[in-house]
N, CA and C atoms as a LAMMPS dump frame, in Angstrom:
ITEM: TIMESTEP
0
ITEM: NUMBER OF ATOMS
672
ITEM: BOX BOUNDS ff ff ff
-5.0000000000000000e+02 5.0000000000000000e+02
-5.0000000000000000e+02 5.0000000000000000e+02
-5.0000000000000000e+02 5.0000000000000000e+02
ITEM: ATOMS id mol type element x y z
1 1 1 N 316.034 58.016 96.398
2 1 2 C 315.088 56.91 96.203
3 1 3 C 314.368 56.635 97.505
4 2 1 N 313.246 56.58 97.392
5 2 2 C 312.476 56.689 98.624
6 2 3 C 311.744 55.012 98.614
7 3 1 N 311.82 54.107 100.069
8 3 2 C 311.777 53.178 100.156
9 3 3 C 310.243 52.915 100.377
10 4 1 N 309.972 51.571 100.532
11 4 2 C 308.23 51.363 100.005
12 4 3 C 307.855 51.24 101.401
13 5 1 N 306.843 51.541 101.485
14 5 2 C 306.171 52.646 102.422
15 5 3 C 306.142 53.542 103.25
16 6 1 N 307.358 54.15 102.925
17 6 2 C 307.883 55.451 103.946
18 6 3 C 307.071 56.453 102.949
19 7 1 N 306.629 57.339 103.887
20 7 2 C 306.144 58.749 103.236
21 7 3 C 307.22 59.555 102.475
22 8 1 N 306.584 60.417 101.829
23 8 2 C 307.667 60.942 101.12
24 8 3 C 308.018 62.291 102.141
25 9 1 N 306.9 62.664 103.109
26 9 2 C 308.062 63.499 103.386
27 9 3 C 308.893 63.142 105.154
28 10 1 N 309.24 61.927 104.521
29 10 2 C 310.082 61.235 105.523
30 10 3 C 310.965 61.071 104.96
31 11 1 N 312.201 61.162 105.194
32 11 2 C 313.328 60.975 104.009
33 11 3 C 314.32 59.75 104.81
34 12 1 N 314.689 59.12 104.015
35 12 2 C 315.475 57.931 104.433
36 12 3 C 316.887 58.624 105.384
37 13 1 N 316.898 57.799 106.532
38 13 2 C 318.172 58.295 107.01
39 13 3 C 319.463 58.193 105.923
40 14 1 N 320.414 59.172 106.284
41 14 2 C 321.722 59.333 105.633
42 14 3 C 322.741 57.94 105.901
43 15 1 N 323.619 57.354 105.019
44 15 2 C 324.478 56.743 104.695
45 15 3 C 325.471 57.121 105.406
46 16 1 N 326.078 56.486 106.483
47 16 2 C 327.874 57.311 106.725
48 16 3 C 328.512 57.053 105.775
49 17 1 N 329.415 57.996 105.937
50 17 2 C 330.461 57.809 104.309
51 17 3 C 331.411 56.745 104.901
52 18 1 N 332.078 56.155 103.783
53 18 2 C 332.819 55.158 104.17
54 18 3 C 334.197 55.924 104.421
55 19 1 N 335.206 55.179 105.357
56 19 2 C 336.476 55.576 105.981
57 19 3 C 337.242 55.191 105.342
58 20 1 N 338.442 56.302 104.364
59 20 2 C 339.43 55.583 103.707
60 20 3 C 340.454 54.728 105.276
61 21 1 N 340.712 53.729 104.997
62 21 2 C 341.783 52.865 106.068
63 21 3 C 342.947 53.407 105.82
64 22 1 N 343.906 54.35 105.097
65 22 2 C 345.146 54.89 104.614
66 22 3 C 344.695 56.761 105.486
67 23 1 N 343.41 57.121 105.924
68 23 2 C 343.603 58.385 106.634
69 23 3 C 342.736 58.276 107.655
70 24 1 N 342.308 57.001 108.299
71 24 2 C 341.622 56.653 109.53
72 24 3 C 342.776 56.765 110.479
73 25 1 N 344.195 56.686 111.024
74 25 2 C 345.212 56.974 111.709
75 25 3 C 345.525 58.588 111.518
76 26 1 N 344.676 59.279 110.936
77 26 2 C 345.023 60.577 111.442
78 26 3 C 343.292 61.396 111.962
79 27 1 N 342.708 60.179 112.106
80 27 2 C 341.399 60.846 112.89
81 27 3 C 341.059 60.596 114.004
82 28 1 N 341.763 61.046 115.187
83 28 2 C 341.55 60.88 116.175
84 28 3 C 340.556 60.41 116.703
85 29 1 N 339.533 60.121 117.617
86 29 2 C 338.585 59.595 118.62
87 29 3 C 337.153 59.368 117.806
88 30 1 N 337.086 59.053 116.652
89 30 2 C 336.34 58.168 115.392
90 30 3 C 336.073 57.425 116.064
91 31 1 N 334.851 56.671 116.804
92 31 2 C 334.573 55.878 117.012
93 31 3 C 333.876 54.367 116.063
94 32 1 N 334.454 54.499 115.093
95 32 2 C 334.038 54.241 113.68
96 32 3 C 335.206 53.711 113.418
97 33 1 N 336.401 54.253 114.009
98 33 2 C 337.905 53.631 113.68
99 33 3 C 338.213 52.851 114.476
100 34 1 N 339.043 51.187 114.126
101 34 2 C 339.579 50.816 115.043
102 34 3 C 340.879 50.855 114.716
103 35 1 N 341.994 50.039 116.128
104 35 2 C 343.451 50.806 116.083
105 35 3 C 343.599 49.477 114.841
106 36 1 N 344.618 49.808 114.496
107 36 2 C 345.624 48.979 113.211
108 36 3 C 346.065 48.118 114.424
109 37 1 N 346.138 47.078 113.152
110 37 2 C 345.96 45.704 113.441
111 37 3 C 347.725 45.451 114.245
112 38 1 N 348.577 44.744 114.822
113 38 2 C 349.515 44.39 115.356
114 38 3 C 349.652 45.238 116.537
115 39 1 N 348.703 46.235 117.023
116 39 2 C 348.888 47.207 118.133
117 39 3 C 347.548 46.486 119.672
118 40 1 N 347.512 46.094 120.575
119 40 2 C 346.328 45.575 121.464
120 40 3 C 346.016 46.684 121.635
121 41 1 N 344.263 46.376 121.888
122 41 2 C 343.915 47.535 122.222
123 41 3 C 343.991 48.014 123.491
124 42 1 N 344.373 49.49 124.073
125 42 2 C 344.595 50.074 125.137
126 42 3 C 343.644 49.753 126.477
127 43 1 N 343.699 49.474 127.276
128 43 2 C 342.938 49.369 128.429
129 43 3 C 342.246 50.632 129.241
130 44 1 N 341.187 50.8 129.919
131 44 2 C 340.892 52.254 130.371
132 44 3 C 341.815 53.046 131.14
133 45 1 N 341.979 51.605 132.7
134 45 2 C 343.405 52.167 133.747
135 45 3 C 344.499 52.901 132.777
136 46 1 N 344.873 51.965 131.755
137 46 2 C 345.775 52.254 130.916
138 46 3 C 346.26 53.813 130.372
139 47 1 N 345.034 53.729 129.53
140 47 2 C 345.002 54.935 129.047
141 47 3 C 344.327 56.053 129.927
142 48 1 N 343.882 56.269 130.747
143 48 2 C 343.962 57.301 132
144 48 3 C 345.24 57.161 133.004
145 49 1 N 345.901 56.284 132.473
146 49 2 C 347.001 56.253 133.485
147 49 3 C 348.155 57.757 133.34
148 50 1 N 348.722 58.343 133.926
149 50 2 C 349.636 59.37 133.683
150 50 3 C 350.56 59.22 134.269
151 51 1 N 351.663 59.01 134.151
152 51 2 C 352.883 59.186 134.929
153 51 3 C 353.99 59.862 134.29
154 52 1 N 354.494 60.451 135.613
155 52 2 C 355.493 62.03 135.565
156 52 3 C 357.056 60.596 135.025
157 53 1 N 357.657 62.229 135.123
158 53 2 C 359.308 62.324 134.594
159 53 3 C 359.718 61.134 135.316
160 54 1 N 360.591 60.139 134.813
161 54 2 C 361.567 59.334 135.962
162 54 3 C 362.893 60.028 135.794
163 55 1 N 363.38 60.137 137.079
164 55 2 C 364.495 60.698 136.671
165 55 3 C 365.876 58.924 136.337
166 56 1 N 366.533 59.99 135.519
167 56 2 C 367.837 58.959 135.498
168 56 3 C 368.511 58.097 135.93
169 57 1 N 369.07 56.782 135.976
170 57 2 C 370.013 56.247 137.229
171 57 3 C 371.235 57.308 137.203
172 58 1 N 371.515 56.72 138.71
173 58 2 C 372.916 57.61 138.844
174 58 3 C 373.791 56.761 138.107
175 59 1 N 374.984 57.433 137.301
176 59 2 C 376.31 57.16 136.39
177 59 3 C 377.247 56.999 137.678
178 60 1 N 377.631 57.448 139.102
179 60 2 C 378.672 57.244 139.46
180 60 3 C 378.316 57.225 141.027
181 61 1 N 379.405 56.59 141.597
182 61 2 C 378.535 56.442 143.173
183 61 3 C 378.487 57.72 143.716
184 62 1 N 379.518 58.942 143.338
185 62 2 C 379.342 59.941 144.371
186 62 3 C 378.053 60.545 144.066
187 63 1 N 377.486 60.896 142.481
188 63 2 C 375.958 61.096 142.23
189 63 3 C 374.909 60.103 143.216
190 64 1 N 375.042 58.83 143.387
191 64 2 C 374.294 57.973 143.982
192 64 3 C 374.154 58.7 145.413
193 65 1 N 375.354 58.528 146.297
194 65 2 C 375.385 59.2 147.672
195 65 3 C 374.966 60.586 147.581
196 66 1 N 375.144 61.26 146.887
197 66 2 C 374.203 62.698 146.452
198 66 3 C 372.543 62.917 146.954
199 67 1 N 372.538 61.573 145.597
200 67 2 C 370.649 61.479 145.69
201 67 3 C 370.181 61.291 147.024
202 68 1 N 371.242 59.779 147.558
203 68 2 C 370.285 59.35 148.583
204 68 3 C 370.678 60.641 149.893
205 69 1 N 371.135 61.856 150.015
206 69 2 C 371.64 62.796 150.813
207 69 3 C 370.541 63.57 150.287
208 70 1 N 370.044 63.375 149.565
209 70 2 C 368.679 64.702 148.826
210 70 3 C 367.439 63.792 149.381
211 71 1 N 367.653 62.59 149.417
212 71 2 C 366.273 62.157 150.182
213 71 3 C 365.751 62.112 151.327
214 72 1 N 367.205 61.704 152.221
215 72 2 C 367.44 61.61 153.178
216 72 3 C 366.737 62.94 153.844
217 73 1 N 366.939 63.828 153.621
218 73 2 C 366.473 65.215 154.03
219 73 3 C 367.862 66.066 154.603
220 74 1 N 367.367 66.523 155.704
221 74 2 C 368.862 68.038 155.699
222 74 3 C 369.676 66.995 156.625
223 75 1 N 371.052 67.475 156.193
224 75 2 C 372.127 66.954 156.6
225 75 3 C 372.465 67.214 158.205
226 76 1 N 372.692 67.157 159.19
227 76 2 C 373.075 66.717 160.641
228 76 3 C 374.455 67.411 160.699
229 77 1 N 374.171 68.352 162.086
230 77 2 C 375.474 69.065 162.12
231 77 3 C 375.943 68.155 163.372
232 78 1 N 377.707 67.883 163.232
233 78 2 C 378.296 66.997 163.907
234 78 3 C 378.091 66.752 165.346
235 79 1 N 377.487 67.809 165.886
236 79 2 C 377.034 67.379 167.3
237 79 3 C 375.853 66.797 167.355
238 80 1 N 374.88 67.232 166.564
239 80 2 C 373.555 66.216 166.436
240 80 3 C 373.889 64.943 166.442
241 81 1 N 374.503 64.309 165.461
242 81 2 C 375.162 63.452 164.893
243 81 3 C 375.718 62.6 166.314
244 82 1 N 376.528 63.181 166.925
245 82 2 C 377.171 62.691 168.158
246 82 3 C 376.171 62.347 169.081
247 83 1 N 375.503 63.478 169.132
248 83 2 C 374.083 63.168 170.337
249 83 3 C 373.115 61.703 169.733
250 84 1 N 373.025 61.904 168.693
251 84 2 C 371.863 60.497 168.163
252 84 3 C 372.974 59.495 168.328
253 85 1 N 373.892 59.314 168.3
254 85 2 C 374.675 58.113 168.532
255 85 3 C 374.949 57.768 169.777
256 86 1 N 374.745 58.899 170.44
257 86 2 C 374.81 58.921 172.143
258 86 3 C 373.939 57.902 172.428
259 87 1 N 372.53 58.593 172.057
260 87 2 C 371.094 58.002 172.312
261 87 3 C 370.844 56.478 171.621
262 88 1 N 371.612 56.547 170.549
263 88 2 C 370.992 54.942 170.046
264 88 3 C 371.892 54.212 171.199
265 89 1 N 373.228 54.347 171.423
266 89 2 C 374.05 53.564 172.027
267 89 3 C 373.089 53.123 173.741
268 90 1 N 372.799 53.961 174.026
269 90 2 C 372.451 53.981 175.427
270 90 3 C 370.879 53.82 175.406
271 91 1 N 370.206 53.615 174.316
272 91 2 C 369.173 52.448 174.021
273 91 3 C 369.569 51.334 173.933
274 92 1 N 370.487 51.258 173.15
275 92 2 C 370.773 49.476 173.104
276 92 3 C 371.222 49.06 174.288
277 93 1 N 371.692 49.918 175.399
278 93 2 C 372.693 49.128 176.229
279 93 3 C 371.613 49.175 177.221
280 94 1 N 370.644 50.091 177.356
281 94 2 C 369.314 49.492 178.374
282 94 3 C 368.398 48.026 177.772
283 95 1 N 368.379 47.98 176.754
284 95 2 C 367.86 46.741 176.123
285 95 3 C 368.372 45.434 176.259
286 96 1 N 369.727 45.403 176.229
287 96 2 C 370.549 44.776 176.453
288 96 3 C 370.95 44.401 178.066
289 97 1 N 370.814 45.693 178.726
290 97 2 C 370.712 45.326 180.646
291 97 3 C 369.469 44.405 180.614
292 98 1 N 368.071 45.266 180.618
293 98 2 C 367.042 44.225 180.656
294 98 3 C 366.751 42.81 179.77
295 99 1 N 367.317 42.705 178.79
296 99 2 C 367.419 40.954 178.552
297 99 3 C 368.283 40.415 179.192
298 100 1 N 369.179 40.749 180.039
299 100 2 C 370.374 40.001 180.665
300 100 3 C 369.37 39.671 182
301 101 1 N 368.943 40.76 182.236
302 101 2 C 368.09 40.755 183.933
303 101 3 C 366.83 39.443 184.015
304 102 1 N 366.6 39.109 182.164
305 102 2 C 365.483 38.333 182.551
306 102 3 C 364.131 38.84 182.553
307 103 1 N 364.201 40.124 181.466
308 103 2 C 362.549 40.904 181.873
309 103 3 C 361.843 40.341 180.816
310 104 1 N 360.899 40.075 180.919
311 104 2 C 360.374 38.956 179.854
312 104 3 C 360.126 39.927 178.539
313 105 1 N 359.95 41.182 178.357
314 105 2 C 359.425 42.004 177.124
315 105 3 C 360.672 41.833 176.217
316 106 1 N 361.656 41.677 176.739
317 106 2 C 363.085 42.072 176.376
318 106 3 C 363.801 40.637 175.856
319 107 1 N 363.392 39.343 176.236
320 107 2 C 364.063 38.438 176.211
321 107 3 C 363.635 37.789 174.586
322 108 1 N 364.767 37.245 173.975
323 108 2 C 364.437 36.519 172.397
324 108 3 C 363.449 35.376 172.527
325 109 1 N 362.969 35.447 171.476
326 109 2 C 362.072 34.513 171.548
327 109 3 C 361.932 33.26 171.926
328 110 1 N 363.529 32.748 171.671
329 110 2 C 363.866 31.001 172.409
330 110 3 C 363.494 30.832 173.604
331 111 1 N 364.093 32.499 174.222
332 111 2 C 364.059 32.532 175.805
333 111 3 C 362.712 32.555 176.768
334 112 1 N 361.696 33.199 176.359
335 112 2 C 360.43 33.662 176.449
336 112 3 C 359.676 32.291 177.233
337 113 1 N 359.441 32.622 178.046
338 113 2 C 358.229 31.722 178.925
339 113 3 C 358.807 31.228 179.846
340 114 1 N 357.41 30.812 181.363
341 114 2 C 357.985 30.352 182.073
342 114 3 C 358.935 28.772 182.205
343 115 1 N 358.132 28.132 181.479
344 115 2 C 358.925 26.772 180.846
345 115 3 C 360.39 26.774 180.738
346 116 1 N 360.979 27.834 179.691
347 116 2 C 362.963 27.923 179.826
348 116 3 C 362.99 29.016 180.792
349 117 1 N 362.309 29.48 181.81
350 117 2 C 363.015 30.122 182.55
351 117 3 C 363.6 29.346 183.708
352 118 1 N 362.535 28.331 183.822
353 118 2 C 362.679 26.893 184.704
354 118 3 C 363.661 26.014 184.146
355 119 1 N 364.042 26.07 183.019
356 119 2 C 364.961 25.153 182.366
357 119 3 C 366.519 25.993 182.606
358 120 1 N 366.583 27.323 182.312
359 120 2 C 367.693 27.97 182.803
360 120 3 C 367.857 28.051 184.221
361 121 1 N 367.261 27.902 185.066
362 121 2 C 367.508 27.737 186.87
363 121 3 C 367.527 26.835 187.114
364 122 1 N 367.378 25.199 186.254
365 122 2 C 368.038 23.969 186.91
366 122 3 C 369.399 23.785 186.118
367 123 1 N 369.375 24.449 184.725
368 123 2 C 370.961 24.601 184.424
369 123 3 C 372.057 25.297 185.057
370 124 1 N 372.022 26.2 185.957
371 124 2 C 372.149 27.022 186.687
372 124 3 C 372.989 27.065 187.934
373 125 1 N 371.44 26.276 188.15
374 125 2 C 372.352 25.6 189.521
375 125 3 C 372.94 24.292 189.832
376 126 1 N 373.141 23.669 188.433
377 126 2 C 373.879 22.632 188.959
378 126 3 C 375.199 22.809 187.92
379 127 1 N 376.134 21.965 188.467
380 127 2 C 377.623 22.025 187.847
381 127 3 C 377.921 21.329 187.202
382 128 1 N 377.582 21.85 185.642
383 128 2 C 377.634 20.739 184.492
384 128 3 C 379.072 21.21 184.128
385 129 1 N 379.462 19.334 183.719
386 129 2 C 380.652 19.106 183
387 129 3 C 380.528 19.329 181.559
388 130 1 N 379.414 19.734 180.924
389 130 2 C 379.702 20.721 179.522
390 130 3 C 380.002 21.383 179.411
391 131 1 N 380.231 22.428 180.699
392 131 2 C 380.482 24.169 180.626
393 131 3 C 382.471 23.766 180.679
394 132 1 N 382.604 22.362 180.474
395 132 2 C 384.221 22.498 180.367
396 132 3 C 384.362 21.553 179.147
397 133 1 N 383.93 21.665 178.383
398 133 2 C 383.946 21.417 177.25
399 133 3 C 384.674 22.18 176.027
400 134 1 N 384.388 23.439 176.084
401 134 2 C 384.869 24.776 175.373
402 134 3 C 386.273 24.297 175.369
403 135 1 N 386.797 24.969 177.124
404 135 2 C 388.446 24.616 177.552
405 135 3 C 389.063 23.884 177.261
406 136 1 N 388.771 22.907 177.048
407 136 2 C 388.994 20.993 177.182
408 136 3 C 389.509 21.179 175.696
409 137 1 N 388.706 21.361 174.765
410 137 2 C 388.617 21.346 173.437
411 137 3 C 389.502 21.804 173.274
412 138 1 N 389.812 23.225 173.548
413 138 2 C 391.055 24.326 173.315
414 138 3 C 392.203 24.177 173.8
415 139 1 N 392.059 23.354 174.778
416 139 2 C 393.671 22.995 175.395
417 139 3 C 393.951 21.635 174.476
418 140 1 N 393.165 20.734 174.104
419 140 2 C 394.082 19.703 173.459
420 140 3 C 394.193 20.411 171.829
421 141 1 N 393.845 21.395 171.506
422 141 2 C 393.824 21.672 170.451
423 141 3 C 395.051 22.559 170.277
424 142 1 N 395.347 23.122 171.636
425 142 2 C 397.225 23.994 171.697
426 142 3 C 397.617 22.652 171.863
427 143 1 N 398.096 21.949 172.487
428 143 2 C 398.516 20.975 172.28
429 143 3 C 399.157 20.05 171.245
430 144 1 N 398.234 19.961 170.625
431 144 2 C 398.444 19.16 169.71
432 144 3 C 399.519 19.856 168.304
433 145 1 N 398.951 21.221 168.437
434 145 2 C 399.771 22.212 167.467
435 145 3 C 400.777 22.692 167.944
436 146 1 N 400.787 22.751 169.427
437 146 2 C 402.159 23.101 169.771
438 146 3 C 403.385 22.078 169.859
439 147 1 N 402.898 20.908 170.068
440 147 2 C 403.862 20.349 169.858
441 147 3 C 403.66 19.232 169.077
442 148 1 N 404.178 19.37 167.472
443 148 2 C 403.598 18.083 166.333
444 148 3 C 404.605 17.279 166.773
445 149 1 N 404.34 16.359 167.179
446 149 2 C 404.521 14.984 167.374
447 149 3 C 403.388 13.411 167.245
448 150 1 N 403.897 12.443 166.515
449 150 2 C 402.886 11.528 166.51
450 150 3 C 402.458 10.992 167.592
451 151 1 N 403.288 10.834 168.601
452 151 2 C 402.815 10.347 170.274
453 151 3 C 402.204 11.252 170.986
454 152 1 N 401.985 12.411 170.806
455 152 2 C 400.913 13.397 171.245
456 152 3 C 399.451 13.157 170.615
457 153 1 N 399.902 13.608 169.204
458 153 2 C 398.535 12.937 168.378
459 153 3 C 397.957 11.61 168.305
460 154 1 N 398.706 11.075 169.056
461 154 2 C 398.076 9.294 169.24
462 154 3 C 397.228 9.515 170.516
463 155 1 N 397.872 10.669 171.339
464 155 2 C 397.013 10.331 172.761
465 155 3 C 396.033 11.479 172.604
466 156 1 N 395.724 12.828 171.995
467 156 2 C 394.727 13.723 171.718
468 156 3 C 393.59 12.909 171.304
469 157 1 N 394.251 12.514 170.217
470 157 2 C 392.619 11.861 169.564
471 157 3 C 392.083 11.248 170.338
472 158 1 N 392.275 9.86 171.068
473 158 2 C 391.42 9.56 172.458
474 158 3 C 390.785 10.191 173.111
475 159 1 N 391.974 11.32 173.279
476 159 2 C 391.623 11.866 174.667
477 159 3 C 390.08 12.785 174.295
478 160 1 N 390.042 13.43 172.806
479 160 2 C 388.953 14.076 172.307
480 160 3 C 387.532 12.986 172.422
481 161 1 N 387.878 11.843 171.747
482 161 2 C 386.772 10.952 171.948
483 161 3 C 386 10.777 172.747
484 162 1 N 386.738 11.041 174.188
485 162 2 C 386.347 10.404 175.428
486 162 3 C 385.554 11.726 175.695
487 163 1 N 386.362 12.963 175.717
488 163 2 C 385.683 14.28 175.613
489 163 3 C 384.12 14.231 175.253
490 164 1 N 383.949 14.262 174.177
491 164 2 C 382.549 14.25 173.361
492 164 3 C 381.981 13.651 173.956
493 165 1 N 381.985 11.931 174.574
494 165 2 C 381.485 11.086 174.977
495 165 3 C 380.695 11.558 176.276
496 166 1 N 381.949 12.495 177.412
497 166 2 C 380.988 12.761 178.25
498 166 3 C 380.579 13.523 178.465
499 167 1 N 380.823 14.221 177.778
500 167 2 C 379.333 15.936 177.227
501 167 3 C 377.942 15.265 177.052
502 168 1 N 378.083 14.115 175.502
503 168 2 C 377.004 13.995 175.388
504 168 3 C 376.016 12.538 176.481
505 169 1 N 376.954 12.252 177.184
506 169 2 C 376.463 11.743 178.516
507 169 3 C 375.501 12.765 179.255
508 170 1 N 376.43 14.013 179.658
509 170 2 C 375.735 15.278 180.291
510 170 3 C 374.592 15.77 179.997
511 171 1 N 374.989 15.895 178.879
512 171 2 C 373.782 16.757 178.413
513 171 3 C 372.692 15.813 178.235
514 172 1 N 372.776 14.819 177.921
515 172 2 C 371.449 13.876 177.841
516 172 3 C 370.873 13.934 179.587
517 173 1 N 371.793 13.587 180.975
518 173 2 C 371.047 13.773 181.67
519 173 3 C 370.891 15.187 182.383
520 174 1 N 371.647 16.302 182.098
521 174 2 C 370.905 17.899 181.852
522 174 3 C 369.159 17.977 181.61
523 175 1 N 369.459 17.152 180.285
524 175 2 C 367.679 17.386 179.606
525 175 3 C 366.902 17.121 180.169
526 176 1 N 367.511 15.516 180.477
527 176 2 C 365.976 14.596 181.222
528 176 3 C 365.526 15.145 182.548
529 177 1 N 366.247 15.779 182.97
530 177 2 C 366.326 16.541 184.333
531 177 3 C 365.348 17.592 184.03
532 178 1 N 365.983 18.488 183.283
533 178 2 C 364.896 19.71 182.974
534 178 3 C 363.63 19.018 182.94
535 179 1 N 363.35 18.413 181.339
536 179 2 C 362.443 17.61 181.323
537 179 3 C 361.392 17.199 182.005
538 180 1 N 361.671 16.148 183.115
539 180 2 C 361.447 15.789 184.263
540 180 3 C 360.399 16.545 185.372
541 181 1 N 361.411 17.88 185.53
542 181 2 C 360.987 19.437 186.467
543 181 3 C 359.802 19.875 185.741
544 182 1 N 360.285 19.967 184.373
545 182 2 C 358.878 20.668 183.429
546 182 3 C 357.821 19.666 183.468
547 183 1 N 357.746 19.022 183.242
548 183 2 C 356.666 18.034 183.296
549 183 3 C 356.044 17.796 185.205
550 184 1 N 356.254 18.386 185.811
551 184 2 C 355.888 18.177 187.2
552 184 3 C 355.147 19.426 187.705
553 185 1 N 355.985 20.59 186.711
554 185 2 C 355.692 21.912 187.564
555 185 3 C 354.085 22.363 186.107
556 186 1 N 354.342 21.874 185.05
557 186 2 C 353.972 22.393 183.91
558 186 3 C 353.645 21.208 183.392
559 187 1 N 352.446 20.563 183.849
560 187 2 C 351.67 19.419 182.962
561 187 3 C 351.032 19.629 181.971
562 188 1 N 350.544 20.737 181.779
563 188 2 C 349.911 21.053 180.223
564 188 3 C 350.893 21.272 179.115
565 189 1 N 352.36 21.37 179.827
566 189 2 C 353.17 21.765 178.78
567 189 3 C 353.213 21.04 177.573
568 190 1 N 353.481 22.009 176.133
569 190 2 C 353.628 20.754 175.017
570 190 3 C 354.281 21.019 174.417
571 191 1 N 355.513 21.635 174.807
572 191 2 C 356.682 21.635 174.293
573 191 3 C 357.602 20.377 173.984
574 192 1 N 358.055 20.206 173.201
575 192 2 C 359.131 18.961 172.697
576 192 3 C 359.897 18.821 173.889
577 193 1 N 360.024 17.563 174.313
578 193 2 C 361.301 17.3 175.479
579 193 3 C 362.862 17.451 174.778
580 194 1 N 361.97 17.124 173.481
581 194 2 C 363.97 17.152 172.767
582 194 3 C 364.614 18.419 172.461
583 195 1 N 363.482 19.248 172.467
584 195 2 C 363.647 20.454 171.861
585 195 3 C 364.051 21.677 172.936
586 196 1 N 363.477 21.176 174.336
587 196 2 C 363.775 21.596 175.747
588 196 3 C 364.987 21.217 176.105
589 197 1 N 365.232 19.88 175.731
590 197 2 C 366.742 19.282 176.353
591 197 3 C 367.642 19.935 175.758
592 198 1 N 367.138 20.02 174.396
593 198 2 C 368.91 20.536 173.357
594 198 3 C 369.157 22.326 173.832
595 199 1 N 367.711 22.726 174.134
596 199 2 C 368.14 24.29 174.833
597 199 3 C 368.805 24.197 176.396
598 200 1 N 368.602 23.074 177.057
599 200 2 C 369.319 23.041 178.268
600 200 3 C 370.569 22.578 178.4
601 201 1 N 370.971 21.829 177.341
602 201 2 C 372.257 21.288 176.516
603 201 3 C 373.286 22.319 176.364
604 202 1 N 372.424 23.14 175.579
605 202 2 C 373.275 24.44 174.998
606 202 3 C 373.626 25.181 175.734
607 203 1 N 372.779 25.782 177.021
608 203 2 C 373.022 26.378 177.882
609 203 3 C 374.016 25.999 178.591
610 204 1 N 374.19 24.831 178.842
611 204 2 C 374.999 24.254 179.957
612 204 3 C 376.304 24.177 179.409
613 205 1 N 376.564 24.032 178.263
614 205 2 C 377.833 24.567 178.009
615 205 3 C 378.418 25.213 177.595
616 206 1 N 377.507 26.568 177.451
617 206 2 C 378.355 27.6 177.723
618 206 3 C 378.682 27.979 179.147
619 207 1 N 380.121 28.637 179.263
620 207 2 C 380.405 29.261 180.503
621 207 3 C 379.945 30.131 181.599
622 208 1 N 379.387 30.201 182.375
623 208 2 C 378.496 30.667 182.894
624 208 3 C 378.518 31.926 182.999
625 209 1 N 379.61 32.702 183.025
626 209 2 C 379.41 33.856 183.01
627 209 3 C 379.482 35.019 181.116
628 210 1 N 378.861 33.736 180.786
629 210 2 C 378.513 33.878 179.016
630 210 3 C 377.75 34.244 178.844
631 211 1 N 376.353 33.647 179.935
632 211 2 C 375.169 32.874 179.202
633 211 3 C 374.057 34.426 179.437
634 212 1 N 373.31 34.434 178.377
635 212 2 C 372.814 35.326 178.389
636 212 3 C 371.016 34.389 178.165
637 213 1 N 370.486 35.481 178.765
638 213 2 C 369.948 35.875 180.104
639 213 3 C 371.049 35.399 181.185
640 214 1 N 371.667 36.014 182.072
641 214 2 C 372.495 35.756 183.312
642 214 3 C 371.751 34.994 183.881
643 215 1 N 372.596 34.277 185.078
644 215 2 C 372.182 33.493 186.124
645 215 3 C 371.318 33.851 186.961
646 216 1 N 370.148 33.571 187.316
647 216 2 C 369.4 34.107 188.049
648 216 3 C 369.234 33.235 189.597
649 217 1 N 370.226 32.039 189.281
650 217 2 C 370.163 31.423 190.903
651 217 3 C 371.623 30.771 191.223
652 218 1 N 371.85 30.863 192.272
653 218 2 C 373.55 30.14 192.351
654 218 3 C 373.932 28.974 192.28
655 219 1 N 374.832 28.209 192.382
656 219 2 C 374.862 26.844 192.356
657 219 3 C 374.69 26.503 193.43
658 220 1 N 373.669 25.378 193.389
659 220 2 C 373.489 24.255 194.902
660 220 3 C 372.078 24.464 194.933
661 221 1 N 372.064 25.371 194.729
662 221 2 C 370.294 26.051 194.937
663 221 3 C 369.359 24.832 194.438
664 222 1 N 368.541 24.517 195.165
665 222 2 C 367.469 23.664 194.978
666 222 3 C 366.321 24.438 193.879
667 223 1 N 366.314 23.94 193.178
668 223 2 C 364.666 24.269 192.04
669 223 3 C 363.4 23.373 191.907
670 224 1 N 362.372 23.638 192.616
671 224 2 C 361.472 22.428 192.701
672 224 3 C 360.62 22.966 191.435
């Protein structure tokens, strides 16, 4: 049937045939088909995506230590083995010389700047009664266990009280001291005083031949 005013020898375009929906799932890339309904449709990444074999988990640890020995790469004959342990050891223990020495590349981050290096050389050199704090603690603490008695434990506990009391006497004027120095030598500084004191606190009672970064000045020594 030829439509009104098309020539006749123009012929009406063709009809697509209609798609049975029961054999549209076996015609592949129909752009005429869409997917059945409860399935989303695929994304491009998606569907260009390819990915290989996964392999299996391991079933047992000695398979596990296997794999990770296959990843690891070739296995280390026992003197290698000895030699790299040589070498890590005697890396760490140069790393470990130079943060003790005070080299600034080397030192933790608390430690870092001239600010606590000034705060560790007025702890340093003076002779704080925190650094006997540790002892103090530990001797009334044999004490008290070595010999249970209530008239011991009547006089420990005091005696601990009084302890604490003048640590944290110390260390309060430890800080203000540091403090004090920093603020004279280092006026732009803007570091916390509290936060300076409690690191000069800490320092000071540990034992001196503890304290890491080492001592870098003796006692008596003046620090302006």
């Amino acid at each position: 049937m030829n439509l009104l005013g098309r020539k006749k020898d123009n012929p009406a375009p063709e009809q697509p045939e209609p798609v049975d929906a029961s054999t549209a799932s076996q015609v592949p890339g129909d752009p005429r088909i869409t997917p059945p309904k409860g399935k989303p449709t695929p994304k491009r990444n998606e569907a260009s995506r390819r990915r290989g074999p996964v392999a299996p988990a391991p079933m047992t640890s000695a398979e596990a230590r296997k794999r990770r020995k296959e990843i690891g790469g070739p296995k280390l004959s026992k003197e290698e083995r000895r030699a790299e342990k040589a070498a890590r050891r005697s890396a760490m223990s140069e790393r470990r010389e130079k943060m003790m020495s005070g080299d600034e590349a080397y030192l933790l981050p608390r430690d870092k700047g001239p600010v606590r290096r000034l705060a560790r050389d007025v702890v340093d050199a003076r002779r704080n009664v925190l650094g006997l704090f540790m002892p103090a603690a530990l001797g009334l603490i044999f004490v008290m266990l070595s010999i249970p008695s209530v008239e011991v434990q009547k006089l420990v506990s005091p005696a601990m009280l009084v302890l604490v009391v003048i640590m944290v006497i110390d260390g309060f004027v430890v800080g203000r001291r540091v403090n004090k120095l920093v603020d004279a030598k280092f006026p732009d500084n803007v570091e916390s005083g509290w936060k300076l004191g409690f690191y000069a606190a800490s320092r000071a009672s540990q034992i001196r031949r503890m304290r890491a970064p080492r001592p870098m000045v003796n006692r008596g020594d003046k620090i302006a």
